[in-house]
N, C-alpha and C positions, 0 to 999 in steps of 0.2 A: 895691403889692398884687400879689400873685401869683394870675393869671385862668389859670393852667394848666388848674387841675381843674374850674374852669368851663367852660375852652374844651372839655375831653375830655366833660364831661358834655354839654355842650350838643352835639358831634359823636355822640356815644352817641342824645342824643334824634332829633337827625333823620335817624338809621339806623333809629329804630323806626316812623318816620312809616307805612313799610306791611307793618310785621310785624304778624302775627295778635293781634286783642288776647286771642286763649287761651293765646300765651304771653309774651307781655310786658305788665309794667304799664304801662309809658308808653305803648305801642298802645292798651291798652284806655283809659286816661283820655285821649288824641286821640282817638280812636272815638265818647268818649260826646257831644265838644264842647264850646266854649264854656261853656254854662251848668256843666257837670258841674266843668269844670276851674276856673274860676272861686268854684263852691262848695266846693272842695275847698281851694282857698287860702284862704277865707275861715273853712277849718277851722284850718290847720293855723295862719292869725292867731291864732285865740282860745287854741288851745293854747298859742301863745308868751307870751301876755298871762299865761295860767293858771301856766305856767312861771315867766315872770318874777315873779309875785306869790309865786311858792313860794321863789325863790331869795332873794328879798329877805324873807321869812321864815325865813331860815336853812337852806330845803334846798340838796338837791345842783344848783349849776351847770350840770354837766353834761345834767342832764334838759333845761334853758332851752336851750345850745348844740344839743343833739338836735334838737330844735322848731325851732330856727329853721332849722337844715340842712334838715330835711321842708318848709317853709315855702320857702325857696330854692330847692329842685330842683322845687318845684310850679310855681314861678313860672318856673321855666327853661322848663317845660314851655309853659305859658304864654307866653312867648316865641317859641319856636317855632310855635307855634300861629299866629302873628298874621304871621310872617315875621322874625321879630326874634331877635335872637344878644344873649348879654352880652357884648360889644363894645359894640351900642350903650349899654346901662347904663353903662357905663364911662366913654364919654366924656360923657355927660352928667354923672356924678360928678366928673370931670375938668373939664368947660366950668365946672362949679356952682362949684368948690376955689378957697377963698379970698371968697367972696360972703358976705353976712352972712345 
């Protein structure tokens, strides 16, 4: 798995930890906290859910891959939030490989 554009995103995120949230989004969704960013992943789940039902009804793929990249950099955000890098996701995914 290549975590490059993880790794640049997740450095991108916690360059914005004290930029103005007037001009960056990732300032403003760290600004608003917790609950805000947490509600906000639990958007961008149902959209993937919405997605994947659409794609298994014959739409476009690409709509579902979209959603879940919005769904990932939320969760990155996320991440950071708490202290955490996708590093750690990684080796968890790695400690898991191979378990039933």
């Amino acid at each position: 798995m290549n975590s490059d554009i993880l790794d640049r995103l997740a450095q991108m995120i916690e360059s914005r930890k004290g930029a103005s949230p007037d001009t960056s989004y990732v300032a403003k969704m760290l600004s608003r906290g917790e609950d805000a960013i947490l509600k906000k992943i639990g958007e961008e789940a149902t959209e993937v859910v919405m997605a994947a039902k659409d794609t298994g009804a014959g739409g476009d793929p690409r709509l579902l891959v979209g959603e879940v990249a919005d769904l990932w950099f939320h969760c990155l955000i996320a991440l950071a939030h708490y202290g955490l890098s996708p590093a750690d996701v990684l080796a968890e995914l790695e400690r898991r490989e191979g378990t039933s």
